[in-house]
C-alpha positions as CSV (number, residue, x, y, z in Angstrom):
1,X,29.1,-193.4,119.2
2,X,27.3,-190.0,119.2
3,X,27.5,-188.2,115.4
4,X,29.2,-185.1,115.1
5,X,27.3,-181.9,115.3
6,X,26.6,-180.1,112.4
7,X,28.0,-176.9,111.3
8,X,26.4,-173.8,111.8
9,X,25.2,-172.8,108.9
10,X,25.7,-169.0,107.6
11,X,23.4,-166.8,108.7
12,X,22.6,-162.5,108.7
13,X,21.1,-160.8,111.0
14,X,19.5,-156.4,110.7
15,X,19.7,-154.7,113.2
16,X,19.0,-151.0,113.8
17,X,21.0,-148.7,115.5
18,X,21.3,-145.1,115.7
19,X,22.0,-143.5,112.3
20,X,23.2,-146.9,111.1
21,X,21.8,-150.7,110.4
22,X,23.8,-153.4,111.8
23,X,25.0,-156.4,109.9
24,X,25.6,-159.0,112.3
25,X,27.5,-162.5,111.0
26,X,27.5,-166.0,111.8
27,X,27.8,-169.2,111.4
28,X,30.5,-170.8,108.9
29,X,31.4,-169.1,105.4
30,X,32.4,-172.0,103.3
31,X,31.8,-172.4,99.8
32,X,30.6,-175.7,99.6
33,X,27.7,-174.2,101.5
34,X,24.4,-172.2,100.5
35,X,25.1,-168.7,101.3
36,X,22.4,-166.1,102.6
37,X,20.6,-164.4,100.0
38,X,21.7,-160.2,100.2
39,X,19.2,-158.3,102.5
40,X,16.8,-155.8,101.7
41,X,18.2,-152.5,103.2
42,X,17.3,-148.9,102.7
43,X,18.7,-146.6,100.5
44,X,20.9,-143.5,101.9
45,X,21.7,-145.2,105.0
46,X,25.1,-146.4,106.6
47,X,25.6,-150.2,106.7
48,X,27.9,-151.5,109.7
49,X,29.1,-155.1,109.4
50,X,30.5,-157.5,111.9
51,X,31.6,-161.0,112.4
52,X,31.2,-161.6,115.8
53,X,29.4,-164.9,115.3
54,X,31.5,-166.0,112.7
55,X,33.1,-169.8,113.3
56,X,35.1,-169.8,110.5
57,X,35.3,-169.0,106.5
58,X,37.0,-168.9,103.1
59,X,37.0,-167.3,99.9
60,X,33.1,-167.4,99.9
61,X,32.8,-164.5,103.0
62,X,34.9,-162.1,100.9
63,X,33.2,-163.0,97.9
64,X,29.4,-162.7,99.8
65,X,30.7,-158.9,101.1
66,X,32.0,-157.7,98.2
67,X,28.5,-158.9,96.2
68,X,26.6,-157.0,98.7
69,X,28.7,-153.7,98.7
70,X,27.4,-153.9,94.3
71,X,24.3,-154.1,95.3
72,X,23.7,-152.1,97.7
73,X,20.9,-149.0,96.7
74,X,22.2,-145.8,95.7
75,X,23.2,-143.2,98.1
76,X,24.2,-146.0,100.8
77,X,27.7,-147.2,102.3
78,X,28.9,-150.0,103.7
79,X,31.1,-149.7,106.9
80,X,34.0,-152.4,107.2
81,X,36.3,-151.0,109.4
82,X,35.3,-153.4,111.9
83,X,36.3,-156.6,110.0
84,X,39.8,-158.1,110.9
85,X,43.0,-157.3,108.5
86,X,42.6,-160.2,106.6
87,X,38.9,-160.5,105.7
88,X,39.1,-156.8,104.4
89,X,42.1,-157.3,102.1
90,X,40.2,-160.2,100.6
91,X,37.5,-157.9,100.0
92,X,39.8,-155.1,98.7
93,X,41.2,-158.1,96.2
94,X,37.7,-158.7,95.1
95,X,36.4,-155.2,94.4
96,X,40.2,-154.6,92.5
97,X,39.5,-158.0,90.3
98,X,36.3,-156.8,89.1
99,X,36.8,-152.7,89.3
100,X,36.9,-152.1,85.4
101,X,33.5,-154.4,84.8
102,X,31.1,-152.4,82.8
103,X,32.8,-149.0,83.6
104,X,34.2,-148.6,80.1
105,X,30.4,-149.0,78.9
106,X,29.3,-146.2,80.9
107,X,31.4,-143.5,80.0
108,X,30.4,-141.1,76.9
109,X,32.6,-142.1,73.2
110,X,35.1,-139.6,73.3
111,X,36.0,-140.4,76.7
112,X,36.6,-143.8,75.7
113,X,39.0,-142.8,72.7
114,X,40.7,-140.8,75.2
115,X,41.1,-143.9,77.8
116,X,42.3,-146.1,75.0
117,X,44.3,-143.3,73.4
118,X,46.1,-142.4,76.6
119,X,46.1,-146.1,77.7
120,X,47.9,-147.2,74.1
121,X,50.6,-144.6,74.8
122,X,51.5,-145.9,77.6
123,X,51.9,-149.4,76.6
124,X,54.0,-148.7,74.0
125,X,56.1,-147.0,76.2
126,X,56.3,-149.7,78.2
127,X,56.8,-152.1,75.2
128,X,59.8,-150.3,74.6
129,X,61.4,-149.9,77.8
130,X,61.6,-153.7,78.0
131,X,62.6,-154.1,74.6
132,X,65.5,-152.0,75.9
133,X,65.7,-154.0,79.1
134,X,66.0,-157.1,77.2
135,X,68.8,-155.8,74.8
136,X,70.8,-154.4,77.6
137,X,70.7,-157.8,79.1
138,X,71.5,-160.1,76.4
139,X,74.5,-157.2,76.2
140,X,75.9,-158.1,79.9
141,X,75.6,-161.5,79.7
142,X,77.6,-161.4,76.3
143,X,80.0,-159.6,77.8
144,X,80.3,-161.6,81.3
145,X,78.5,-159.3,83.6
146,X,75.0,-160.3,83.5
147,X,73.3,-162.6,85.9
148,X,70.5,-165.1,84.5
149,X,68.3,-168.2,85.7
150,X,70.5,-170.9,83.9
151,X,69.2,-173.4,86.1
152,X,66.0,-174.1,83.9
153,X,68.2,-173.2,80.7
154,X,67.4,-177.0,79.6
155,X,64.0,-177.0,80.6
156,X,63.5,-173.8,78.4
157,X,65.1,-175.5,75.8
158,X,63.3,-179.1,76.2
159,X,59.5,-176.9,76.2
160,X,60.6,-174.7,73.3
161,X,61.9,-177.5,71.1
162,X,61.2,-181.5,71.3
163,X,58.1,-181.1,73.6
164,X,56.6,-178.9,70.4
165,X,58.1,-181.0,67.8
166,X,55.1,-183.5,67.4
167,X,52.5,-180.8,66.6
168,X,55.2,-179.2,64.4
169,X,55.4,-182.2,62.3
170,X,51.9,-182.8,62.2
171,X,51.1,-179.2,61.0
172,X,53.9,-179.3,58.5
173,X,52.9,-182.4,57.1
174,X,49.0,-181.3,57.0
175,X,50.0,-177.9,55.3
176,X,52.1,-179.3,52.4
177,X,48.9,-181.9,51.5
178,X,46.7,-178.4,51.4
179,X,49.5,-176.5,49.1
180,X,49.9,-179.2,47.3
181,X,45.9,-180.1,46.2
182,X,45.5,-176.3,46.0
183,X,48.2,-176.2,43.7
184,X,47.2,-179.4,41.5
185,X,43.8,-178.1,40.7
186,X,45.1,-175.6,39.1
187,X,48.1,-176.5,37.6
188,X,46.5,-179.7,36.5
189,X,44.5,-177.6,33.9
190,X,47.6,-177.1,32.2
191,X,49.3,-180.1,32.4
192,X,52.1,-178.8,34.8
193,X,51.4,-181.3,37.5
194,X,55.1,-181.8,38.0
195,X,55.2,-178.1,39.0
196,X,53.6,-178.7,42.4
197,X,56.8,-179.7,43.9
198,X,58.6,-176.4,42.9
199,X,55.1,-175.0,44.4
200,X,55.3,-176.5,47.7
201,X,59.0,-176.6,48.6
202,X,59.4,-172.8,47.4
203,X,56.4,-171.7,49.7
204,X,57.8,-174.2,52.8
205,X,61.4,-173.0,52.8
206,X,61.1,-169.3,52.5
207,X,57.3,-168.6,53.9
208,X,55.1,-171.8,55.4
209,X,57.5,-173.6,57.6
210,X,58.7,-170.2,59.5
211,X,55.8,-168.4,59.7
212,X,54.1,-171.3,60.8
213,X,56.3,-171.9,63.9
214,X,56.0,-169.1,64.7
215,X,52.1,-169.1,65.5
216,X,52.8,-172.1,67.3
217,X,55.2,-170.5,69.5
218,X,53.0,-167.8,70.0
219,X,50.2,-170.1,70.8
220,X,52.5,-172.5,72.9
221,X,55.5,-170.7,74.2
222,X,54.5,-167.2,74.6
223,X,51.2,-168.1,76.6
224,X,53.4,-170.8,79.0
225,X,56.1,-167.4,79.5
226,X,53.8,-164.7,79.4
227,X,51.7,-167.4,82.6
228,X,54.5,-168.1,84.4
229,X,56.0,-164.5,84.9
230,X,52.7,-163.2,85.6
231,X,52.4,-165.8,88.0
232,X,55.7,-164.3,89.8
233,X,54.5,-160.9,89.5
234,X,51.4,-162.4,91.8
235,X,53.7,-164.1,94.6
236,X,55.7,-161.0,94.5
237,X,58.9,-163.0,93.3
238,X,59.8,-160.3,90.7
239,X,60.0,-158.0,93.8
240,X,62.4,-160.5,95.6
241,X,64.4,-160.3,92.9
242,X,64.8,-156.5,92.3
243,X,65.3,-156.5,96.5
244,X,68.4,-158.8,96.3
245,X,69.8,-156.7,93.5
246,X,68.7,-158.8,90.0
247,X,68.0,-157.2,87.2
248,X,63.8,-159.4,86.4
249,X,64.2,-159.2,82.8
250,X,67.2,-160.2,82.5
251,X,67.4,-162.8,85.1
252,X,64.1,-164.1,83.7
253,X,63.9,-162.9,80.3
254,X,67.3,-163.8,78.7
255,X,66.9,-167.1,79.3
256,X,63.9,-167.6,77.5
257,X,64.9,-165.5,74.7
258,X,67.5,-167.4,73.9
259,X,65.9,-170.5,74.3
260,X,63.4,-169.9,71.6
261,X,66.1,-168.5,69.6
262,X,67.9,-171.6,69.6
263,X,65.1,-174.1,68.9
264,X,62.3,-172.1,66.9
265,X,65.1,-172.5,63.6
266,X,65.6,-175.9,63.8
267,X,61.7,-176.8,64.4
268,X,61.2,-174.5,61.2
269,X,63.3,-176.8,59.1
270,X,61.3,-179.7,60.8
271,X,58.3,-178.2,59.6
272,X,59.4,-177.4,56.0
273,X,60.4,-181.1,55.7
274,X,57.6,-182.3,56.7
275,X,55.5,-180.3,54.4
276,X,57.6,-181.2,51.1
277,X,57.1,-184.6,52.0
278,X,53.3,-183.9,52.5
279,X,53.2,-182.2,49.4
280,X,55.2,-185.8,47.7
281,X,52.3,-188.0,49.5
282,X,50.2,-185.8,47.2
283,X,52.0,-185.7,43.9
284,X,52.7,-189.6,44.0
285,X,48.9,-190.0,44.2
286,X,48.1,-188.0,41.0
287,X,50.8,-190.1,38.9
288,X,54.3,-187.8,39.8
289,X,57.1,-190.1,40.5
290,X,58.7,-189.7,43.7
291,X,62.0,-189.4,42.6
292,X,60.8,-186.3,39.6
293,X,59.5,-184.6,42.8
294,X,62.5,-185.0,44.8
295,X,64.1,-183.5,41.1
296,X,62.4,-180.4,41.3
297,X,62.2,-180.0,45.2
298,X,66.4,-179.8,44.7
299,X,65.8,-177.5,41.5
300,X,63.6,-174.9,43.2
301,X,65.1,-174.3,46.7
302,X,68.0,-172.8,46.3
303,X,70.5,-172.0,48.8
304,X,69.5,-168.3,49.2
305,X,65.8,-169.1,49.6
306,X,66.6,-171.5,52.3
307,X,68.4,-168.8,54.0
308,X,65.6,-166.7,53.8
309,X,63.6,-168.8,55.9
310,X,65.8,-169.4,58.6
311,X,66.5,-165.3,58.4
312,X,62.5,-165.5,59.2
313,X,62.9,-168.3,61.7
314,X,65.3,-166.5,64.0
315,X,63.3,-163.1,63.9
316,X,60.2,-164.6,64.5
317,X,61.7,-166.5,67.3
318,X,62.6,-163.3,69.3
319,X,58.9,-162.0,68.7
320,X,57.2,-165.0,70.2
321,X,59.7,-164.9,73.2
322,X,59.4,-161.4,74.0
323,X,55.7,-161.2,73.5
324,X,55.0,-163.6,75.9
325,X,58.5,-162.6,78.2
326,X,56.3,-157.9,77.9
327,X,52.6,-159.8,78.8
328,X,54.2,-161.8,81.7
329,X,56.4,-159.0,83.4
330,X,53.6,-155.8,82.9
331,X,51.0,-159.0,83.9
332,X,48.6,-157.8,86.9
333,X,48.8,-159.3,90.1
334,X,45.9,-160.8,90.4
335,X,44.6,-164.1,88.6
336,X,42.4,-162.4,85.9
337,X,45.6,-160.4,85.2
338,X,47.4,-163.1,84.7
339,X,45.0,-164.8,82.3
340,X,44.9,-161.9,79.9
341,X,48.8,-161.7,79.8
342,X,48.5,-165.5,78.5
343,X,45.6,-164.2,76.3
344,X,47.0,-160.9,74.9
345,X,50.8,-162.5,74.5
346,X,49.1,-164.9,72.1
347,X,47.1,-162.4,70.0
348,X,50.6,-159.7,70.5
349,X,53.0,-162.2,69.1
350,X,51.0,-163.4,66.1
351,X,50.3,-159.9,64.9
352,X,54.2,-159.2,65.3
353,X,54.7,-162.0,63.1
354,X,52.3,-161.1,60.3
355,X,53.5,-157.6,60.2
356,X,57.2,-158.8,60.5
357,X,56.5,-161.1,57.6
358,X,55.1,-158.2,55.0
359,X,58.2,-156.2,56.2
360,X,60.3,-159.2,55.1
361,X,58.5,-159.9,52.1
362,X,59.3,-156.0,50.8
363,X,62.8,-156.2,52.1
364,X,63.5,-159.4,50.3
365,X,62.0,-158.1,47.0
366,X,64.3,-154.7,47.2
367,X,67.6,-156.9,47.9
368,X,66.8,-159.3,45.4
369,X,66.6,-162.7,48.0
């Protein structure tokens, strides 16, 4: 039985012609082959490429042209117009993915202040028009006219709450041990070990177990949304939506909003058990009963501090969710854009959070909670 033949291998060929050098392809473009190192061509010429001898290719082809047209000497072009449909898009794509590398470096400081300046306004304006978008749909769906994805309602509810529960617990638990040693160093110098209960539970249930969350929602929740819509935003199916009449944000949005909403709470008062028992673990090793700390866990967390936390646990729930809900739907369409909406929902949410938390923390001083 005779082998196979081999495939060709890729191959470029120069040719001169009048006014113009010739780029000839063959062989087959596949990435799991070597490619063709770029030629050496003249500067201030016109480059004309064809793939006449081309068996086949993938990804690598539109990848090898779109090398060649960055390195290609100054003062000379290179002609595609007679590549098929397909093989120039693919180019296009590649040449739009990497279209802002080392451009920003280039340009003169002011001119830089003025791209981030201008740049800035317009994401806040953006920010705000789907901050709008999102109110106006949790509006018609309270009132019966709105139309969202409840068909993954329980999945958005299973991701947002028992699938993060485990790292919740474990983070809670690890965070009361800290508190608690932190606190016993010092208060031990003063004999108030019994204090560290009042220390722990206190910072738990109105501050630690929220805020804390939180980040993990930003870290978990809003990088999954902010993925997943740009993702859509990529296959164009926030385009089929808007053609068959939905509203994206608050077909897609809602749901997630009110998800997060519903679970971040309850995985806050997860958390803030599981660091007052961290903190016990703690005080029962230095000599404190477990039944004095339980004592003073009761006598410190009062009802309204309790509240407080959960007041924090539902606003910081509607941060994570729209951070990652903004970064999915203004997401490019194009894999590194959908990558920096997971990255910048991340780094959004959690600085939402912090600056939601000081606000809180002044608010709650003026009214007394």
């Amino acid at each position: 039985m005779s082998e196979p033949a081999p495939e060709p291998r890729p191959a470029v060929r120069v040719t001169a012609s009048a006014g113009a050098l010739e780029l000839e392809l063959s062989g087959r473009w596949r990435r799991d082959q070597g490619l063709p190192d770029f030629p050496e061509l003249g500067a201030g010429c016109r480059v004309k490429v064809g793939i006449g001898g081309v068996a086949g290719y993938d990804s690598a082809l539109p990848a090898w042209l779109h090398g060649l047209g960055r390195e290609l000497p100054e003062g000379t072009t290179l002609d595609l117009s007679r590549l098929p449909a397909g093989l120039a898009a693919g180019v296009a794509a590649a040449e739009e993915e990497n279209a802002d590398d080392g451009e920003a470096d280039r340009l003169p400081f002011l001119e830089q202040l003025g791209d981030w300046a201008s740049s800035s306004n317009r994401s806040w304006g953006r920010a705000v028009a789907h901050i709008g978008d999102c109110a106006l749909g949790l509006g018609r769906i309270a009132v019966g006219k709105g139309k969202a994805n409840w068909a993954e309602f329980s999945q958005l509810l299973r991701t947002a709450g028992p699938d993060a529960l485990p790292i919740v617990l474990l983070l809670g638990f690890l965070t009361g041990v800290i508190m608690a040693y932190v606190g016993l160093i010092q208060l031990g110098k003063v004999g108030a070990d019994v204090y560290i209960a009042n220390l722990v539970a206190l910072a738990m249930a109105r501050e630690m177990g929220a805020l804390m969350t939180g980040v993990i929602a930003c870290g978990r929740t809003s990088t999954a949304y902010a993925s997943h819509l740009g993702s859509m935003n990529v296959t164009q199916e926030t385009d089929a939506l808007r053609a068959i009449g939905l509203r994206p944000t608050e077909y897609l949005a809602v749901p997630r909003l009110l998800a997060v909403t519903a679970t971040l709470p309850l995985l806050s008062v997860f958390a803030t058990a599981a660091g007052i028992l961290g903190g016990m673990t703690v005080a029962v090793g230095s000599g404190l009963s477990a039944e004095q700390y339980l004592n003073q866990v009761v006598e410190a967390v009062s009802v309204r501090s309790f509240l407080a936390g959960l007041i924090k646990a539902h606003a910081f729930a509607l941060i994570a969710a729209w951070a990652g809900c903004y970064r999915g739907a203004v997401a490019r369409p194009t894999a590194r854009g959908v990558g920096e909406a997971a990255t910048t929902a991340a780094v959004l949410g959690i600085t939402l959070l912090v600056v939601a938390d000081a606000v809180f923390a002044v608010l709650f001083d003026l009214f007394g909670i």
